[in-house]
Wavefront OBJ file of the C-alpha trace (Angstrom):
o trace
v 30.013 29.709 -72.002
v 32.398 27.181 -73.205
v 36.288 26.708 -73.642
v 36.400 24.054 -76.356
v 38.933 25.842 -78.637
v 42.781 24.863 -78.631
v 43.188 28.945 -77.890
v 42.483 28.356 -74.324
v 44.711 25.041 -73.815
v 47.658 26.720 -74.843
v 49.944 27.709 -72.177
v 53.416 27.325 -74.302
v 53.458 26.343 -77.866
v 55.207 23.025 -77.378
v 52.848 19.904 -78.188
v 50.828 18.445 -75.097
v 49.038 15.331 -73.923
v 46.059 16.467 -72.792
v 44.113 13.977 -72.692
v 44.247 9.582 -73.218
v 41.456 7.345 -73.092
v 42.160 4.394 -70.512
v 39.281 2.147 -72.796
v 40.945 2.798 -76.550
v 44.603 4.609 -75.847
v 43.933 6.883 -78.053
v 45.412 10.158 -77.150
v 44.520 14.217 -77.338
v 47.483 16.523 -78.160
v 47.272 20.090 -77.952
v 49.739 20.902 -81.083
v 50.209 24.146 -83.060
v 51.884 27.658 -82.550
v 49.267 30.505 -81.619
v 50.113 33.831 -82.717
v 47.316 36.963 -82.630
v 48.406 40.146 -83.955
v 46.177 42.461 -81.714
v 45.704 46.252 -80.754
v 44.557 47.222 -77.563
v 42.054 49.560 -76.513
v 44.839 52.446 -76.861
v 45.497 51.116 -79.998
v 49.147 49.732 -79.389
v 50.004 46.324 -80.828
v 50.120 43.031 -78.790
v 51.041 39.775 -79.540
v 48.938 36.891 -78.312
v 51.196 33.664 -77.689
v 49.569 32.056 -74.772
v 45.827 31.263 -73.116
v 47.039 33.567 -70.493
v 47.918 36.297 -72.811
v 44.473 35.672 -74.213
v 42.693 35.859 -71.069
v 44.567 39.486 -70.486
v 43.776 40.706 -73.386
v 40.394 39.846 -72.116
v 39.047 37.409 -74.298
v 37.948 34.257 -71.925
v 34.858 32.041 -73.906
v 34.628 30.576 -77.721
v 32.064 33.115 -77.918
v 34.206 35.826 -77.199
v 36.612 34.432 -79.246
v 34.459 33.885 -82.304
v 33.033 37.488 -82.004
v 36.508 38.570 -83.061
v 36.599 36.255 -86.320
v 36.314 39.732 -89.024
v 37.836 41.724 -86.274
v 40.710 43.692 -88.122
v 42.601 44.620 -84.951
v 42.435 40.885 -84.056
v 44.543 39.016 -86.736
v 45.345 35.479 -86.571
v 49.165 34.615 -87.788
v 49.260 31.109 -86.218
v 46.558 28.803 -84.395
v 46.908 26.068 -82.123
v 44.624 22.686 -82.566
v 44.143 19.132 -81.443
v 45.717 15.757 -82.666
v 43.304 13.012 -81.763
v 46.567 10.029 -82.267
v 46.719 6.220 -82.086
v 48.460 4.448 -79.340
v 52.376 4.454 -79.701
v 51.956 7.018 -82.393
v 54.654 9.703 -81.854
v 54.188 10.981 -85.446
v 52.094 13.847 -84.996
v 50.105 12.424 -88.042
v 46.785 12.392 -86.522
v 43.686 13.800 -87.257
v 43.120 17.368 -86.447
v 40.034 19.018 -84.306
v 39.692 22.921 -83.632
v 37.256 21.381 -80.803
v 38.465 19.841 -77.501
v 35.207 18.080 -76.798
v 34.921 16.790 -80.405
v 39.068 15.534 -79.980
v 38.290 13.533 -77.000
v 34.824 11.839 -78.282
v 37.437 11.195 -81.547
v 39.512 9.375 -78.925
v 37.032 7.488 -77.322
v 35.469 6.146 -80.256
v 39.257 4.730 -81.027
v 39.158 7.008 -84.438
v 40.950 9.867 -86.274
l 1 2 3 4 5 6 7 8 9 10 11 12 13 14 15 16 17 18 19 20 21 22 23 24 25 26 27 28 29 30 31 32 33 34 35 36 37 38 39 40 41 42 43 44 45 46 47 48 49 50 51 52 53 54 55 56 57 58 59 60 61 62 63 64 65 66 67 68 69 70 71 72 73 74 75 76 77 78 79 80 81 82 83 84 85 86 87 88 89 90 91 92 93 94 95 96 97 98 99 100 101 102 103 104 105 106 107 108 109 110 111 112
C-alpha cells in the first residue's frame, strides 16, 4: 500500500522542502492548502487540514484515499501537491506532481 499522494506529507499547510537531489539540486516542495469537507460515521461534519487529521479520520493508503474520489461525504475544498523547482528558485513556479515518487524522479532527472 503506498503513500505517494501530497495528502499524507502534509502536516501544516505552509510550503516544505521535502526533498533535494545532491546530483542535480533540484528540489521537492510539498505546497498547497488541504481542506476535506467530511462526515463521520455519526454523520457530523469534520474538516480535514492535516495528514494526521487524515489518518484519524482513518484514511491511511492512496488506495484508501482514491476509494473516496465520488464519495459525497468526502468533499475536497483544497488539495495539497508537489513543486519539483530548480536550484535557487524561490518562485514557487515549478512544475506540479500529485505523486511524491514521480516529484523526486522529476528532480533527479534535473526537469520540471
Amino acid at each position: 500500500m503506498s503513500r505517494n499522494d501530497a495528502a499524507f506529507h502534509t502536516p501544516h499547510w505552509d510550503a516544505e522542502l521535502l526533498y533535494k537531489d545532491p546530483t542535480t539540486g533540484y528540489m521537492v516542495y510539498r505546497a498547497g492548502e488541504m481542506r476535506i469537507e467530511a462526515k463521520d460515521e455519526q454523520g457530523r461534519p469534520v474538516t480535514i487540514r492535516t495528514t494526521d487529521d487524515l489518518e484519524s479520520f482513518g484514511v491511511t493508503t492512496d488506495e484508501q484515499l482514491a476509494a473516496r474520489e465520488n464519495d459525497p461525504d468526502f468533499y475536497w475544498e483544497n488539495n495539497a501537491w508537489f513543486e519539483v523547482m530548480e536550484p535557487d528558485d524561490d518562485s514557487f513556479s515549478g512544475e506540479v506532481f500529485h505523486d511524491y515518487e514521480q516529484a523526486v524522479a522529476a528532480a533527479k532527472r534535473g526537469s520540471r
